[in-house]
C-alpha positions in Angstrom: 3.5 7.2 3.8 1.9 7.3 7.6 4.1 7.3 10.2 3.0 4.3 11.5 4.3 4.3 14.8 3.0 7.5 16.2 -0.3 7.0 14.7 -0.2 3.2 16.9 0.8 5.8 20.4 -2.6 8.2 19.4 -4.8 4.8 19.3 -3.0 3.5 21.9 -3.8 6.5 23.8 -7.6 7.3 22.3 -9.1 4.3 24.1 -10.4 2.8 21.3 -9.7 -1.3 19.9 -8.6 -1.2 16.6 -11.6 -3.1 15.7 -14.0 0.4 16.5 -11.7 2.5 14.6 -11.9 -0.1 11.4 -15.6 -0.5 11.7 -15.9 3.5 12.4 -13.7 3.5 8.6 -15.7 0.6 6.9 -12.4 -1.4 7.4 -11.9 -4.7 8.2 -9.6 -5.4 11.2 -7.0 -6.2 9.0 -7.6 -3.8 6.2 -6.9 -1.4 8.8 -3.4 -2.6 9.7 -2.4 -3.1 6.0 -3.2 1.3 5.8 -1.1 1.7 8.9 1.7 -0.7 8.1 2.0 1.4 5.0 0.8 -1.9 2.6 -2.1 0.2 1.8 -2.8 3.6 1.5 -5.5 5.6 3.6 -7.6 7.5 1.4 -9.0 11.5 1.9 -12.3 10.7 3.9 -10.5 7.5 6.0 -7.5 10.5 7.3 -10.4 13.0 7.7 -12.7 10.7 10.1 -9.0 9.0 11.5 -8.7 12.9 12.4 -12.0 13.2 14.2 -12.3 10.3 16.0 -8.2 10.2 17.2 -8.7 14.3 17.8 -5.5 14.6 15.9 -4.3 17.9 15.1 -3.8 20.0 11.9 -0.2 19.9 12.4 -0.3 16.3 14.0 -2.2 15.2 10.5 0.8 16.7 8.1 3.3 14.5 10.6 1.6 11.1 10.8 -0.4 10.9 7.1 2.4 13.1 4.8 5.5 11.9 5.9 8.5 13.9 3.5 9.7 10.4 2.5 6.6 10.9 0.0 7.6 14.0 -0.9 10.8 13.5 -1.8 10.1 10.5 -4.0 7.8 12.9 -5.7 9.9 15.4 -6.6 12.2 12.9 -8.1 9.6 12.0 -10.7 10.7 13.4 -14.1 8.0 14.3 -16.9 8.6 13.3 -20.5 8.1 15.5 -23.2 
């Protein structure tokens, strides 16, 4: 789950149009708000560019893109035997 509104404040603050960043992914304008309205999920390579571009942080990358929401539904998950 992305934290959706702090990764808005480091686009908000990069400069760039949302439109830039979605072409920049290979995203359509609006494929690019589904990912960060969390309808959609960003994939490896769209976090690793998001990364680059937005000059995000290690740590900033763990807070916005791996929100512990998705880790705790994880670890709910039981495995059959």
């Amino acid at each position: 789950m992305t934290r959706s509104d702090k990764l808005r404040q480091k686009i908000q603050s990069s400069g760039y149009k949302y439109k830039y960043i979605a072409d920049v992914l290979g995203l359509s304008y609006y494929g690019l708000k589904r990912k960060i309205d969390n309808k959609n999920f960003f994939n490896t390579k769209e976090v690793q560019v998001l990364c680059e571009i937005l000059k995000i942080s290690t740590d900033e990358k763990e807070y916005i893109f791996f929100a512990p929401d998705v880790q705790k539904s994880i670890h709910r998950i039981k495995v059959k035997e």
